[in-house]
C-alpha positions as CSV (number, residue, x, y, z in Angstrom):
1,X,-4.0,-6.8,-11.9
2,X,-1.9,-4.8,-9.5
3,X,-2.6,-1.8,-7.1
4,X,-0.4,0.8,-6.4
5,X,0.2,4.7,-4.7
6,X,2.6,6.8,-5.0
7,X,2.9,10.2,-3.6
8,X,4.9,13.4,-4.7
9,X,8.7,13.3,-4.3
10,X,9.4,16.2,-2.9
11,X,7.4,14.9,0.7
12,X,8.6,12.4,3.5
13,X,7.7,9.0,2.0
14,X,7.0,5.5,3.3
15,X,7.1,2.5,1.0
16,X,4.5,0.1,2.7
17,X,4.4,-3.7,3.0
18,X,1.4,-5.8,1.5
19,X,-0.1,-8.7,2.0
20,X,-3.5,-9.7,1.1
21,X,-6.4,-11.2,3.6
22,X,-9.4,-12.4,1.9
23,X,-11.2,-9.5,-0.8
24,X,-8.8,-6.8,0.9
25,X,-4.3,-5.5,0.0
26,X,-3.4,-4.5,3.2
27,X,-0.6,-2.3,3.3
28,X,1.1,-1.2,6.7
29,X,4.1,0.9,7.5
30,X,6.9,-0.9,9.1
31,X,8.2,3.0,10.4
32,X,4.5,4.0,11.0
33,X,2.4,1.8,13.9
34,X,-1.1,1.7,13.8
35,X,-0.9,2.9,10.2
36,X,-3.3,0.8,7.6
37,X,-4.5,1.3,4.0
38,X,-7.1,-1.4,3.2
39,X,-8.5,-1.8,-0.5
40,X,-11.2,-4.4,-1.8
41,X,-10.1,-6.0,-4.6
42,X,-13.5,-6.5,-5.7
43,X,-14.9,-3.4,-5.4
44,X,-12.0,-1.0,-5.1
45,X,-13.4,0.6,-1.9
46,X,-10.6,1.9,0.4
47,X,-10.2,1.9,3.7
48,X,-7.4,4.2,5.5
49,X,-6.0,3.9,9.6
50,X,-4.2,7.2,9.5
51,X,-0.3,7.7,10.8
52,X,0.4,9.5,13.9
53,X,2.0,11.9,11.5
54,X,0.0,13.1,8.6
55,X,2.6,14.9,6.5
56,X,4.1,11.6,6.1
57,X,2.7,9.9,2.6
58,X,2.7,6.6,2.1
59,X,3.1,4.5,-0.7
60,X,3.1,0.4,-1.5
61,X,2.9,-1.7,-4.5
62,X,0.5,-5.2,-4.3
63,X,1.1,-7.5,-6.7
64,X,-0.8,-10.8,-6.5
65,X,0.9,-14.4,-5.9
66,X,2.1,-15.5,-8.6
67,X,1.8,-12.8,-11.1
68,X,5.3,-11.3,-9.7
69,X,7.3,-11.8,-12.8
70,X,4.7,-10.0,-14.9
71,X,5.1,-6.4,-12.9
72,X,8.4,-4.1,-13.0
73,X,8.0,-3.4,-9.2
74,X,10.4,-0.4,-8.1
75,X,13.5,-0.7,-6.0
């Protein structure tokens, strides 16, 4: 199963880096410190650390180990 958000083209976009720690995809912004966007993968709770800049969307793609030649992820 993989998680992903997107946001509209015509704003500012950052594509985020994942990882995954325990229940929770961590994405974080390498252009962004102090930005976070936690979601359980058990209970699809989300948790967001907000970017200095707030007109700035982000977006990331978390595809679990080993499922990453069953996902078209984009470039």
């Amino acid at each position: 199963m993989a998680f992903s958000f997107e946001s509209p083209e015509n704003n500012t976009r950052h594509r985020c880096q994942a990882r995954r720690h325990g229940d929770w995809a961590i994405f974080t912004c390498p252009l962004c410190p102090g930005f976070e966007r936690r979601l359980n993968l058990r209970d699809g709770t989300m948790q967001t650390k907000p970017a200095a800049d707030p007109y700035v969307l982000h977006e990331g793609i978390f595809v679990p180990t080993g499922l990453e030649q069953t996902y078209s992820l984009p470039n």
